[in-house]
N, C-alpha and C positions, 0 to 999 in steps of 0.2 A: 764135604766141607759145608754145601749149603744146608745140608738136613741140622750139622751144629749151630748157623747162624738162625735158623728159625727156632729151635731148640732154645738158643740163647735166647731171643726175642718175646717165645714165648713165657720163660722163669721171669725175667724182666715183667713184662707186662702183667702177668697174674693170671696165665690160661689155667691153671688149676680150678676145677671148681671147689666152692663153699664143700662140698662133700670131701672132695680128697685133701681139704686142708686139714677138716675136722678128725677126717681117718687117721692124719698123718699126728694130729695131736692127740692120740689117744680115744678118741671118742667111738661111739660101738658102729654098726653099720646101720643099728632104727637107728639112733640117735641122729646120726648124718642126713638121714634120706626124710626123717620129720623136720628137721630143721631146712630142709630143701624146699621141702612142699609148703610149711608152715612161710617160708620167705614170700614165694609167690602168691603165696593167699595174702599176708599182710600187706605187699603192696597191689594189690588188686583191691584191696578193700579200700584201699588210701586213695586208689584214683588211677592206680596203673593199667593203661591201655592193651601193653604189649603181657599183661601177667595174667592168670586165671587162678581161683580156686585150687588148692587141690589137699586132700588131704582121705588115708586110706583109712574110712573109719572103724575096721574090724581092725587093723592095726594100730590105730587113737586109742579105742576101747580098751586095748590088751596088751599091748605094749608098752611097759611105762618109757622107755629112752626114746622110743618113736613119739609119743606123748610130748614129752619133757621138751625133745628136739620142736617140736613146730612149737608148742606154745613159745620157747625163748624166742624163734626166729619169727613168728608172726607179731610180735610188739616190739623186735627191733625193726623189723624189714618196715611194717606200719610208721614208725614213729619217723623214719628215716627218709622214708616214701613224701611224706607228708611235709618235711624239712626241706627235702628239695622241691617240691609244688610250689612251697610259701616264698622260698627264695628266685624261684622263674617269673612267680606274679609280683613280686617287688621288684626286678631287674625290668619285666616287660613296664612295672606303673612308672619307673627312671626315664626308662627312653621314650615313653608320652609325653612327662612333665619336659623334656629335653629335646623333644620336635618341637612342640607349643611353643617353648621359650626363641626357638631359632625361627622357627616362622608362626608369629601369632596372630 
């Protein structure tokens, strides 16, 4: 019963990764595994700490769905990366302007 309630928790929550969503919608296995690599490099380029580079470039070169895969996921993962940067340093400039006003 408890192995169902994690089971449960995890469909809930989204343990799936970006890969076996992709598999499950039809997409090929480069395709999934460049849009993988392609994620992490776009938000690493954006500013992500916890992301690295990655990308297999004999498989970039030669593979157009591994190709196809990271270029899409590296200008959403980037643009998305960069949305939530912009919206942490507007929330952090809030509660300065919102100290200041309570004790100035």
């Amino acid at each position: 019963m408890r192995g169902l309630g994690i089971l449960l928790v995890c469909l809930l929550a989204g343990c799936a990764s970006d890969q076996d969503r992709l598999r499950e919608s039809g997409f090929s296995v480069s395709y999934a595994q460049g849009y993988d690599d392609g994620c992490h490099s776009g938000r690493r380029v954006a500013g992500g700490e916890f992301d690295h580079m990655r990308r297999d470039q004999m498989q970039f070169d030669n593979d157009s769905d591994y190709r196809q895969g990271w270029e899409d996921a590296f200008k959403v993962c980037e643009r998305d990366a960069e949305r939530v940067e912009e919206e942490v340093q507007n929330d952090l400039r809030r509660q300065q302007q919102e100290r200041q006003q309570i004790n100035p």
